[in-house]
N, C-alpha and C positions, 0 to 999 in steps of 0.2 A: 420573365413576367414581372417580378419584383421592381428589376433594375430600372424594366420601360414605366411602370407605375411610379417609382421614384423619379425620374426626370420628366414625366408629365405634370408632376407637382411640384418642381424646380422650377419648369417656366408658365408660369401661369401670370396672367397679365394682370398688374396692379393698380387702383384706381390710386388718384393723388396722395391721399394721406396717406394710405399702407404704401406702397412706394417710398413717401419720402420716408417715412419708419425703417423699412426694412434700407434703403442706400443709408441712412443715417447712421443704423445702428451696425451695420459692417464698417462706416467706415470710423465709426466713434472706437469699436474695436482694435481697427489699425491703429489708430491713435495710441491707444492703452496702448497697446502693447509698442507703440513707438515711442512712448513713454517710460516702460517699464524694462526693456532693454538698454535704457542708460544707463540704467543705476552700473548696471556689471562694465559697461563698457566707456562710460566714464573711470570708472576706477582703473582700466585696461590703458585707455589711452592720457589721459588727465587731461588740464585746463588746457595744454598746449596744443594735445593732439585735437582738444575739441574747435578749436581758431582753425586747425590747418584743415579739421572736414569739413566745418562750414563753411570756409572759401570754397573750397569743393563742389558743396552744393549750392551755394548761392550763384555762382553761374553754371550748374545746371539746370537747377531751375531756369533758369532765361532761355536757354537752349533748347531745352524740351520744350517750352511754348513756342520755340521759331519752330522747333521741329515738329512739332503736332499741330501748330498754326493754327487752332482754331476747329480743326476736320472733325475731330471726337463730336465735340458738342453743334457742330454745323450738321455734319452724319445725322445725329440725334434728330436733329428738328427735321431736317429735308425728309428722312424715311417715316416720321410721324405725319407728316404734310403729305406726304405720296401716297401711304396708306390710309389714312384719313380719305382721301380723293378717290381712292381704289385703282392709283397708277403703278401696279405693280411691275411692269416692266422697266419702267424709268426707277421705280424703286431698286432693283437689282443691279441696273445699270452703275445710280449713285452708287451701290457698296463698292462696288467694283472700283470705280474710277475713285473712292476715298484712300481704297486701299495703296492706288498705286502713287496718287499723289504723296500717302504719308510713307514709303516706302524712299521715294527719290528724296524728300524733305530731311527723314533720317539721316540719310547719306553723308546729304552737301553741308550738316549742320555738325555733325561728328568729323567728320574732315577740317572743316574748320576749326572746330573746337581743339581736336588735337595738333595739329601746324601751329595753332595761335596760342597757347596755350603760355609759353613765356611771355610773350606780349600781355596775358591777360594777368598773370601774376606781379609782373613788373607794375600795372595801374592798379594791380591793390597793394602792393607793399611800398612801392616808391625805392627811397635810398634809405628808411626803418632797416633799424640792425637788434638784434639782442634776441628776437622771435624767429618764427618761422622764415626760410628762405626764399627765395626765389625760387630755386632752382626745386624744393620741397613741397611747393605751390601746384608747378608745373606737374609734376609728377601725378601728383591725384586728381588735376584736373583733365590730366592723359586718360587715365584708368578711367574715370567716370564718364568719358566720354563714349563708352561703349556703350550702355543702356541708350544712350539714344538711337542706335541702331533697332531695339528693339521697340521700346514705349510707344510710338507714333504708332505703329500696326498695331498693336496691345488696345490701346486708346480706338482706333475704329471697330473694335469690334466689338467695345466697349459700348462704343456710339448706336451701331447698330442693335444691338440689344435693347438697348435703353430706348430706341424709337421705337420698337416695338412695345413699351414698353413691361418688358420683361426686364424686373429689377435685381430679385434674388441673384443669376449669376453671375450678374458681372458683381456683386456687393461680395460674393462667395471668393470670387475671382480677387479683389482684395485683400481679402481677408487670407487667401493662399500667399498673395505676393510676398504682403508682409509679413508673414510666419517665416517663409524662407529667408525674405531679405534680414530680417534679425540674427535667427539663428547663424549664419552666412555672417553677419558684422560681429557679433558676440565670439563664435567659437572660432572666425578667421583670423578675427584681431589676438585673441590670444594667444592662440598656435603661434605665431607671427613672433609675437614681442616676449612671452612667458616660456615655450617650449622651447622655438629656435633661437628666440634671442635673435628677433632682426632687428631691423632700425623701429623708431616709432613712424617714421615715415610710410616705409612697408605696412607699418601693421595698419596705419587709415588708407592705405593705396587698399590691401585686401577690402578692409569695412566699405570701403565708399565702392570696389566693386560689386559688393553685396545687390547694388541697385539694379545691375542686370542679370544677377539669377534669379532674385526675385520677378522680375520684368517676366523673364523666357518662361519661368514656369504656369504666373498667368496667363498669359498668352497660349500657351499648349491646353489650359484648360478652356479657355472661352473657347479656341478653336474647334475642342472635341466637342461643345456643348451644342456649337454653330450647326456643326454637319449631320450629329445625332437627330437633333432636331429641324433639320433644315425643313419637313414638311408642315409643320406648325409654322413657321416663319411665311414658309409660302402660301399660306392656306389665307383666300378671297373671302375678305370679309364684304365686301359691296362687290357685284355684279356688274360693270359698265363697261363701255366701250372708251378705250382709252387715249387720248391725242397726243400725235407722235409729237415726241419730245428728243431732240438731239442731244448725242452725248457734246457738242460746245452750250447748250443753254442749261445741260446737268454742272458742268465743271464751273460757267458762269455763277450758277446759284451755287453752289458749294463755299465758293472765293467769295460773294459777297455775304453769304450768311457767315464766313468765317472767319472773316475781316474785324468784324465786331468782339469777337472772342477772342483773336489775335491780343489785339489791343489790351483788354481787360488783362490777360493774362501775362502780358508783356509790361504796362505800365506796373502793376500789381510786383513786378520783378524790380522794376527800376525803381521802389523803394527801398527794398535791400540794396539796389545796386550804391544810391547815395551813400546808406550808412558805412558798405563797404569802401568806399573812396573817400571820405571825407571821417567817419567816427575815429578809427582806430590814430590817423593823421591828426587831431583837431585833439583830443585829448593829451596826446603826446607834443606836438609841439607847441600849442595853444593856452590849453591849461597845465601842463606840466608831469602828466600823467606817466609813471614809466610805461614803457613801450609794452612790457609782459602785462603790466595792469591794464592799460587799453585794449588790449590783445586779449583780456582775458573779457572785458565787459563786451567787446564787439561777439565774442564766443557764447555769452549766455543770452545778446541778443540772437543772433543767428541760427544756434544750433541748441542752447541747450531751455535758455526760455520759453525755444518757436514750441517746443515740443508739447510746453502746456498748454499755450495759446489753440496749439492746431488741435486738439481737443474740443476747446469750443467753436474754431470756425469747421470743424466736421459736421458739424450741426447744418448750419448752412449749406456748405456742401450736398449733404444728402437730398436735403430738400430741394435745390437749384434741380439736380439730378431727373429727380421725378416730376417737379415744376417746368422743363424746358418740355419735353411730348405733352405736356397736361394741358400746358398753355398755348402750342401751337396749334393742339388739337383744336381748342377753342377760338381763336383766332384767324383759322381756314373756314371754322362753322358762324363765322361775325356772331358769336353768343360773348354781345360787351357782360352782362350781367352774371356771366360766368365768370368773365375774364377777370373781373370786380372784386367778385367773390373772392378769387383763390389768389391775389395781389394782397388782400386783405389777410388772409388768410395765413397766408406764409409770411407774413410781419409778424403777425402776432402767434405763432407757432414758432418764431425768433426770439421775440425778448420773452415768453413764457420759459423759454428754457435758456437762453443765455446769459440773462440781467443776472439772475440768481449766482447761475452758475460763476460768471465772473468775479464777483464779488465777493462772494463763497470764500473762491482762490487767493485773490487780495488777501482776505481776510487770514488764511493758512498758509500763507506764500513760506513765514520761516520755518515750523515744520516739513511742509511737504517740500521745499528745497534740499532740509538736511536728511530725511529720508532720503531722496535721491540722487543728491550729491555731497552728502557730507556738510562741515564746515566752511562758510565760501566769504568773504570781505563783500563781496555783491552783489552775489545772489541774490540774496532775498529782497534785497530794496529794489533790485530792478524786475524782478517778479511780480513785487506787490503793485507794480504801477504797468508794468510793459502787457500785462494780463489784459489792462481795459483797449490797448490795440486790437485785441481777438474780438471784442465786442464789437466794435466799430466796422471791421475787416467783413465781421458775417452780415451785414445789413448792408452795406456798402456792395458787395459781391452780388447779393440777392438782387440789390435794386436794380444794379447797374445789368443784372442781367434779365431783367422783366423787360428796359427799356430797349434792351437789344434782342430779345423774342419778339416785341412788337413794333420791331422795325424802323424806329427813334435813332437812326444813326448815328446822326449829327449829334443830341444829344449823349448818345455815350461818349464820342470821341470828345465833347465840352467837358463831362465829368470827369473824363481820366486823366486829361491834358493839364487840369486846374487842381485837379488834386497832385498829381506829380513836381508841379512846377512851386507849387508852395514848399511841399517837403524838402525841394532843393534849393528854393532861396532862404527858406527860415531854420536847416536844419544848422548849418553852422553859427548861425545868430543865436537861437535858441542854448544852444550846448555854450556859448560863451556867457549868453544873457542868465542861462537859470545856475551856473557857477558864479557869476556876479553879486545870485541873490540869497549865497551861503545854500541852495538849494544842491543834490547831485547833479553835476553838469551833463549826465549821460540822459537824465531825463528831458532835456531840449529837445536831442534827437527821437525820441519817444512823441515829444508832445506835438513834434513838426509833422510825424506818422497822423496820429491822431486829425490833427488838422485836415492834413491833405484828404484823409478818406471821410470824415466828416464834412467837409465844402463839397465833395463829389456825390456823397448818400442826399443831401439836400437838396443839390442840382437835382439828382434823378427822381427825386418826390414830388418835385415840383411842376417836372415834365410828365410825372403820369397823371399828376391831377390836371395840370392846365390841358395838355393835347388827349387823355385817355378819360379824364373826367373819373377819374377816381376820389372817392371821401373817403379820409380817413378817421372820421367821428368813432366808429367803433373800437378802430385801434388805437385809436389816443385812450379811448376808457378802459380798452386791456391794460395799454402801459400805464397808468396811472393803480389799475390794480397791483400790476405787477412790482409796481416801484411798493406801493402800500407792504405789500407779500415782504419782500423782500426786505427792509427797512424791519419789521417785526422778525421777519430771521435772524438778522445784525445785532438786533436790541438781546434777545432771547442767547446768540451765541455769547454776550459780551457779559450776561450773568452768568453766564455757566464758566466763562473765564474766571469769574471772580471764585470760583469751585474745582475748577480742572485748568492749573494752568497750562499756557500752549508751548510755550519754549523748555525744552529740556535736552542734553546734550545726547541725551541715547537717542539711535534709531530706532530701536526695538519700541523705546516708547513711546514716540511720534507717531507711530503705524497705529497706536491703540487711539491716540489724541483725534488723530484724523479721521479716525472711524468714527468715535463718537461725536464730533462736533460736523462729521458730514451727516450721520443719522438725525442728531436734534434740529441741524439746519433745513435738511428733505423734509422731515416730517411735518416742522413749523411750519412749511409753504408750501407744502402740497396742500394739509389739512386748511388751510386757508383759503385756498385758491380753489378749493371742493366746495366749502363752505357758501363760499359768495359764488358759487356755480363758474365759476373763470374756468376750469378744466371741461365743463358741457357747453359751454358756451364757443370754446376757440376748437377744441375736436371735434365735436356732435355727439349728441346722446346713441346715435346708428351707430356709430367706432365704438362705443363702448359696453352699449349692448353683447357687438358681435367679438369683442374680447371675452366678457363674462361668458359668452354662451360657449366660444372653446375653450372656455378655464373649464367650465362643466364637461363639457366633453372629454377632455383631459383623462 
């Protein structure tokens, strides 16, 4: 009795805001803690072994978007749009046929990925000698090519969920993955290099296979959640009579809802991909960079910077999450002044929590670097700037995926195509030009990122006002609070600097530095942002009510 009362109240369906909270804060969770597992496993593998993982996963990443294609988040909208309608048999049908699609996609994209595998090592390393191998490349991008076997079916079931919109378990589901996937990169790697004394090679082949036992064991839980539950999934919410819909016009909308998503998630790669083919190349022969120094800056863009960055674009994330059923729902029901709303809405539930946040991290980048990685020649200067990437990326994401729930095709593929294509003609200009101007030359490639997804965030503003007729009057006067807020945090930390300074060689006292200059930072801008009512104005006074009323309850 307990057990079926506990999973009654696991999938309870969530409106927009409690949604995006709840996918938000599972996966701000995976974050942390994909955060806080470097610190051991930096020390485990070092600067070198961190280059060879994030080759690793910078083409995984790509792979896992051919191979989930789009289905996850297409799944989401189509089975909101069905049930919305009350097509519940075409609704079963879509699972079905996501499933199988993302099943064959797995296949043909692990297949590839392991056959091609030196091929793909060979266009990141070239004929670079004195780092990582070829042949060392090959190897972990072998190994990681098994979670794609799983993620694609992980992800649809994901999808499905989420269009019902039931958020808790797939955010649960998360939050399981990456508990194992850590643990699994932390205690594999060491075993590996410390106990057996294998190669450092081995020990990122085990870490980087971390990705698919994490994967399988999510997967085993949304499955058990799927069938426990499967009568609440099935349970008519509208009464009607249903028009037959063929499984070719289910698989048609699938492929073009997920076309869109393709794309976003694919271009969104082949940024990385540029830095990987051209940073590590372009400092080294270009500016003069040794080969391990390059090696090491491409590693804290890739793998060990991303880690803070994906921090705050989990932000966005969550919200996209619970924003894709919210907004399709709305969009089946032509309510534009909903649609309005929650465009508006999710902007400014963006920079209320990311503006600060980024900034914040700038501001603590040389502590919270030497907390987590010790003493580093780069770290911290390419943290203190490569951070405002994460800002850019979550508003960017956001847009770009408002304008492809409301079916602006053509506009997303303008926004991705021209944000990508800038990254790749000004990234090696940029990396020559800002070492020209005695500046770090690594921040070129940085600033070409920035670009490219700022020309595409624009693009898509611009299309939901002119074709959707969106005003963003209110959100301009959020952000101009928020910039106020924030700007008073900076002032307020920059006295207290003059009190508590921030640089100190212990970690042990960096951890107290951080506390307290994130406590005076929070409090300065929340209290603010209460004051001039910004926090009732962008959540609603109803959300905050019915938090206080279960703090009492409590």
């Amino acid at each position: 009795m307990k057990k079926k009362k506990r999973e009654n109240k696991v999938m309870n369906k969530t409106n927009f805001i409690q949604g995006a909270f709840i996918a938000t804060f599972g996966i701000v969770f995976t974050k942390i803690l994909g955060i806080l597992y470097v610190i051991p496993f930096h020390a485990i593998i070092g600067e070198q072994g961190g280059a060879l993982y994030g080759y690793a996963y910078t083409i995984y990443l790509v792979f896992t978007a051919l191979s989930s294609a789009g289905i996850p988040l297409a799944i989401s909208k189509l089975i909101s749009e069905y049930q919305t309608l009350g097509y519940y048999n075409a609704k079963k049908r879509a699972f079905k046929m996501g499933k199988q699609i993302a099943l064959i996609l797995g296949l043909v994209c692990f297949l590839v990925l392991f056959f091609f595998a030196p091929q793909l090592a060979y266009a990141i390393l070239g004929e670079l000698t004195g780092g990582n191998t070829i042949e060392q490349v090959t190897f972990v991008i072998r190994v990681i090519s098994t979670a794609i076997l799983v993620v694609p079916i992980l992800s649809i079931y994901r999808g499905y969920l989420e269009g019902h919109k039931f958020i808790t378990p797939t955010a649960l589901s998360q939050i399981y993955e990456q508990i194992v996937r850590v643990i699994f990169i932390v205690a594999g790697s060491f075993i590996a290099l410390k106990v057996f004394h294998l190669s450092l090679t081995t020990a990122v082949g085990v870490a980087v296979f971390g990705a698919t036992i994490g994967a399988f064991a999510a997967y085993v839980y949304l499955l058990e959640k799927t069938l426990t539950n499967k009568k609440k999934l099935n349970e008519k919410v509208l009464s009607k009579n249903e028009p037959r819909i063929s499984d070719k016009e289910i698989f048609q909308k699938i492929c073009w809802y997920a076309l869109p998503f393709i794309m976003i998630d694919i271009f969104k790669s082949l940024y990385s991909f540029v830095d990987t083919f051209t940073l590590v190349k372009t400092l080294g022969e270009t500016i003069g960079y040794s080969t391990q120094d390059a090696e090491t800056v491409m590693g804290i863009i890739s793998t060990w910077g991303s880690k803070f960055n994906m921090i705050i674009i989990s932000i966005s994330t969550g919200v996209i999450i619970s924003l894709i059923p919210n907004l399709t729902s709305s969009l089946v029901l032509d309510d534009k002044k909903d649609i309005h709303r929650k465009i508006n809405q999710t902007f400014q539930i963006l920079i209320f929590l990311t503006i600060p946040m980024t900034v914040g991290l700038s501001f603590l980048s040389e502590p919270v670097w030497m907390v987590f990685y010790g003493s580093s020649k780069y770290g911290p200067s390419v943290l203190s700037y490569f951070v405002f990437v994460a800002l850019i990326t979550s508003l960017f994401t956001t847009s770009v995926t408002m304008v492809q729930v409301l079916k602006y095709y053509k506009v997303v593929f303008i926004s991705l195509a021209s944000g990508v294509v800038l990254k790749a003609l000004l990234n090696v200009s940029l990396i020559y030009g800002f070492h020209k101007m005695g500046l770090p030359a690594y921040y070129g490639s940085i600033t070409a990122t920035m670009i490219g997804y700022g020309v595409s965030f624009v693009i898509c503003l611009f299309a939901l006002h002119k074709k959707c007729g969106v005003n963003y009057e209110e959100t301009v006067k959020q952000l101009v609070h928020v910039l106020c807020g924030t700007v008073l945090m900076i002032l307020v930390l920059l006295v207290l600097k003059l009190i508590v300074p921030i640089v100190v060689s212990s970690r042990f006292l960096n951890i107290f530095i951080i506390m307290i200059y994130a406590a005076v930072g929070m409090t300065v801008y929340f209290l603010f942002a209460w004051k001039i009512h910004m926090i009732q104005d962008i959540f609603g006074d109803h959300l905050l009510k019915k938090l206080k009323r279960k703090k009492k309850g409590a």
